[in-house]
N, C-alpha and C positions, 0 to 999 in steps of 0.2 A: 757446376750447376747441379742443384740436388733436381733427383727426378722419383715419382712416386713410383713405387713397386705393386701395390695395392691399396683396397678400400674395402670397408664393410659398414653398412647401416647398423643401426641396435636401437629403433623409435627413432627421436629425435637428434641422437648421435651421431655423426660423422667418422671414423676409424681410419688415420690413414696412416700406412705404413710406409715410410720411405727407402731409399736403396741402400741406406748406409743401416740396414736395421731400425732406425727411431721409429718408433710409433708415439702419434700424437692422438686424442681424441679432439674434436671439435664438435661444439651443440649450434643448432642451426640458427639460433637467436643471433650470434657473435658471426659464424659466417655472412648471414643476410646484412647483418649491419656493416662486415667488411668488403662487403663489395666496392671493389674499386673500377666500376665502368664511368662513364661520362654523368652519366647520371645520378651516380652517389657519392662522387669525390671527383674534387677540383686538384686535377695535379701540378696547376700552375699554384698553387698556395698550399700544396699538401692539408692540406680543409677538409672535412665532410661535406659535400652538400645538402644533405635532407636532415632535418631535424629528427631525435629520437622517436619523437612520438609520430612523424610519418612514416616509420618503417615497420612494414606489416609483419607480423609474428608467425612469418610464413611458413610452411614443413615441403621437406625434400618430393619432388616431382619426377623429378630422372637426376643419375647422378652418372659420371663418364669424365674418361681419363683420355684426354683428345692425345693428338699422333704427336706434337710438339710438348707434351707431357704435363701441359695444364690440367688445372681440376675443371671441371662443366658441371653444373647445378641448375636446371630448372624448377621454378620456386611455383608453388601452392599458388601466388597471387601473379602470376604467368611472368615474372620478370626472370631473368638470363643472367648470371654471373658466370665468371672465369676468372682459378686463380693459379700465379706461378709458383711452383712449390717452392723456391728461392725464400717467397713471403710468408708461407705458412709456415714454413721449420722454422723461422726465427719465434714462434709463439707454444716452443717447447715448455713448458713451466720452469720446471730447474732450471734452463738455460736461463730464460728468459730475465728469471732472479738474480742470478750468477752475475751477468752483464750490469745490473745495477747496482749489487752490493756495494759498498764503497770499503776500500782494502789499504786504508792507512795505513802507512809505517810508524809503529808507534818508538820513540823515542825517549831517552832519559840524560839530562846534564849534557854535558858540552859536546857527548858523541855526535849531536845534529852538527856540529858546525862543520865537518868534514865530511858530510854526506848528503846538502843541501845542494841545490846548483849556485853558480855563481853567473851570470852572463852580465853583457856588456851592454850597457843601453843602445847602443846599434845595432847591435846583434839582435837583441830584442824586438825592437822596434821593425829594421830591416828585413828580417828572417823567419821564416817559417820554425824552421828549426832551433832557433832561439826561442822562439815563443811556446815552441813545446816544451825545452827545457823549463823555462820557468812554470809554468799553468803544471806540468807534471810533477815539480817540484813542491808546487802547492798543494797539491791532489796528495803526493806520500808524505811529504813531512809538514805540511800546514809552513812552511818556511821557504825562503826565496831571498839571496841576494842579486840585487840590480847594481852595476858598479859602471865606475867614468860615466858620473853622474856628475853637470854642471851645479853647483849648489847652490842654485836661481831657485822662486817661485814656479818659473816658467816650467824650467828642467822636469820640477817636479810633476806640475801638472800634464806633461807629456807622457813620461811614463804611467801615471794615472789614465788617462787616456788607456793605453795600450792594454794596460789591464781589464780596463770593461767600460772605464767612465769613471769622471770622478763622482761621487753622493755628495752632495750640497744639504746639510743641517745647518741649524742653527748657530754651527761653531764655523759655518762658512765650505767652501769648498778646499783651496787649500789654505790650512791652519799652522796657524805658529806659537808655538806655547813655550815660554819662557817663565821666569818664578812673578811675573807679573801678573795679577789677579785679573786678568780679564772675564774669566768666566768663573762662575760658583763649583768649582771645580779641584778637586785636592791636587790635581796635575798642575795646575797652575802655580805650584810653591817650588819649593828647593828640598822638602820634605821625603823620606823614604815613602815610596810607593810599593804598597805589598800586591802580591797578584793579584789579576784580576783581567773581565773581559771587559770591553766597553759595551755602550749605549742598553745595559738591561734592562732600563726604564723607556725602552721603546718596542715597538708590536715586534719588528725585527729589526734585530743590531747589524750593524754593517758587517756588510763579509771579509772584507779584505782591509786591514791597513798599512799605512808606510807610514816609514820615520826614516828622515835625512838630520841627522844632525850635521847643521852647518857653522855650528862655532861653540866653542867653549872655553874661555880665556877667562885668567886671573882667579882659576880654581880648581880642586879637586873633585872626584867623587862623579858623580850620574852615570854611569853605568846603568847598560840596560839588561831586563834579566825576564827569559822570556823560561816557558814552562810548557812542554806537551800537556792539555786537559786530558786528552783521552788515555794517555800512560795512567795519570793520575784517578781517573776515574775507573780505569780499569783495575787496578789494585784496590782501590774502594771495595770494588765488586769482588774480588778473589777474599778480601779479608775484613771487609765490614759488609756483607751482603744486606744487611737489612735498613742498613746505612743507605744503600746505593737501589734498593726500591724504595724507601721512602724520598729521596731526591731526584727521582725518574716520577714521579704521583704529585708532592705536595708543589703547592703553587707559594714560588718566595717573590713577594711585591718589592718592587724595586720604584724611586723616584727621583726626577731631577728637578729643582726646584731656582729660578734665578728671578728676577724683574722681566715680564713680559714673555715669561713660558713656567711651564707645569706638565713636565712628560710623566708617564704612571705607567707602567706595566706589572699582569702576575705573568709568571712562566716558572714548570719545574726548572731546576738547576740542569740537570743529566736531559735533556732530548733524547728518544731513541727514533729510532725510524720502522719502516712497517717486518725488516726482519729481525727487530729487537737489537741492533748496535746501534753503538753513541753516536749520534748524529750533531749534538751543540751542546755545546758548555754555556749557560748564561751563571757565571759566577763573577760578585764584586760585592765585598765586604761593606765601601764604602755607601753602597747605592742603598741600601738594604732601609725600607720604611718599618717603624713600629706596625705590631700586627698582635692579632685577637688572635686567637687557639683556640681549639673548641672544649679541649680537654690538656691533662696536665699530662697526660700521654704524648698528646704532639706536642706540646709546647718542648718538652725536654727531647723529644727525637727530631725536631727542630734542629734544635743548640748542639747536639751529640752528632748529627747528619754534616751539619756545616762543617764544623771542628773538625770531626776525623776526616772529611776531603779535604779542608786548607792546608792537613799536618804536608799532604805528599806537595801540595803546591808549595809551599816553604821549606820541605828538604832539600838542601844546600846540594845533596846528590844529583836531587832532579831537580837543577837549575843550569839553563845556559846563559852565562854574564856576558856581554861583550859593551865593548865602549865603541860605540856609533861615532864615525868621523867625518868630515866633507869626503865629498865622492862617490859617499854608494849611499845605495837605500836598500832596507831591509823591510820586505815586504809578507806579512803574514798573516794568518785564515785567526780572524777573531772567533770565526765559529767553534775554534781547537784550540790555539794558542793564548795560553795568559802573558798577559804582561804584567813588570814593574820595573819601578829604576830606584836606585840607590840614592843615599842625599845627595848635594853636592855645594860646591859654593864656587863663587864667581858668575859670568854671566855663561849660559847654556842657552842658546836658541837651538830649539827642535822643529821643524817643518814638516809636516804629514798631510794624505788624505782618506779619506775613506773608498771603497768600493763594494756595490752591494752585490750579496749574492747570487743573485739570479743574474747579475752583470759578468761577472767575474766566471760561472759557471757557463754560462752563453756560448764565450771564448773557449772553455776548456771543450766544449761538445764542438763548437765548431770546427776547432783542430781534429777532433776525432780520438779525442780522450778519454772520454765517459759517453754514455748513453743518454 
């Protein structure tokens, strides 16, 4: 248990230095709002209770280090907090960041396949410790095999379940796509499928998906061929840098177009997040709507930005092939991983579902993985 060593005022500042040396400052805006007495937070719903605008823009009254080694603050507008230094050193800034950073293991060609977990749908399912393996395995390599997998609809939808919930679109909950036209969809062919993420003609693409291949007779070919985005995106950036700001800026409109729907979104390609890493790939060649330019500047940094990131998505180096069989499911972060598959002929049923991000993340903070 951290315990305070000292304190210092400086106006409206807070100073406080703990036993292990940290010094943190705090302003009394963010202390008065983090008061956690009965009266400004519900610890049965870890909630605030008071709205922003009833919390008075109080300044320090007396300030004191009680015998149990809490902080004591009496406040300008006569209210009483106490806090455990336990809860103020976690709002170190660098730490603070640190804990949220997201620290991909970034990957190239087939080396994922031997460094992915593999777990057992019982184990999964059953176990605590199955369930980190996978959700961690997601978290580093955007990749995850589920195996002794029943090759039922059912099957499937259980270990979807397990994962955060299945996402119910328009392609249904869980989906089977074979070279039968059911949906305006180039997946629906027997056709080579070049990389790519799904749903970028939605506000957000689903986080998570699976693919059980549960039959493939009286043919060759479909192989599935998946590709680290963030490997690829990150080379962008070491050797097309200007490449990889303009596809973090410019917005590519993406749409899907069938009988009785009309999905549209813009979104840059490259996402980053608030400490400037790649946070989401929305990349798909297929999706891509004609578009205006404002100039003949973007129009060609455009075309040059795409190109030179599909080149790393199609080098055969940074590709991992595998041929998906009954029994396992191969479960992986669309927000990172591209997919495609290869031709093929004969019949190929592939069985999938989707899992949305905030679903799938829920599980990993739950376990005690991320923040």
């Amino acid at each position: 248990m951290k315990t305070i060593k000292s304190y210092s005022i400086d106006g409206r500042t807070l100073k406080l230095v703990f036993d292990d040396g940290l010094s943190i400052d705090y302003e009394d805006c963010w202390l008065r709002d983090h008061c956690r007495c009965t009266a400004c937070f519900h610890k049965d719903t870890n909630q605030r209770a008071q709205h922003l605008l009833n919390i008075p823009d109080a300044t320090f009254v007396k300030v004191s280090i009680t015998e149990d080694s809490k902080l004591f603050i009496q406040w300008s507008d006569n209210h009483k907090s106490s806090y455990i230094p336990d809860f103020l050193v976690q709002f170190d800034y660098k730490t603070w960041c640190n804990k949220r950073k997201a620290t991909p293991k970034l990957w190239r060609g087939s080396e994922v396949a031997t460094r992915v977990a593999r777990v057992s749908a019982d184990q999964f399912i059953n176990s605590t410790d199955g369930a980190k393996l996978v959700f961690q395995s997601l978290l580093d390599y955007g990749v995850v095999f589920i195996e002794q997998v029943e090759p039922t609809p059912d099957a499937i939808e259980v270990i979807g379940k397990a994962l955060g919930g299945v996402q119910n679109t328009f392609f249904g909950g869980i989906w089977k796509v074979t070279s039968t036209a059911e949906h305006a969809d180039t997946a629906y062919t027997n056709i080579t499928l070049k990389q790519h993420t799904d749903n970028t003609y939605f506000t957000e693409p689903a986080g998570l998906q699976m693919f059980h291949c549960t039959e493939h007779s009286n043919g060759t070919g479909g192989e599935n061929v998946f590709v680290d985005g963030f490997y690829a995106a990150t080379k962008l950036k070491e050797e097309h840098p200007e490449d990889f700001d303009f596809l973090t800026k410019f917005e590519v409109e993406a749409e899907f177009i069938e009988e009785g729907h009309f999905h549209k979104c813009s979104a840059p390609v490259i996402q980053l997040d608030r400490f400037n890493d790649i946070k989401q790939i929305r990349f798909n060649s297929y999706d891509r709507t004609p578009m205006a330019f404002a100039n003949a500047d973007e129009c060609r940094a455009y075309y040059r930005s795409l190109r030179n990131l599909a080149k790393y998505f199609e080098e055969s180096a940074n590709q991992w092939q595998i041929k998906l069989k009954p029994g396992f499911i191969l479960v992986f972060d669309n927000f990172r991983v591209l997919h495609g598959r290869t031709a093929f002929t004969g019949k190929r049923v592939l069985w999938g579902c989707y899992v949305s991000r905030a679903d799938w993340l829920d599980k990993a903070r739950t376990l005690g993985l991320i923040c």
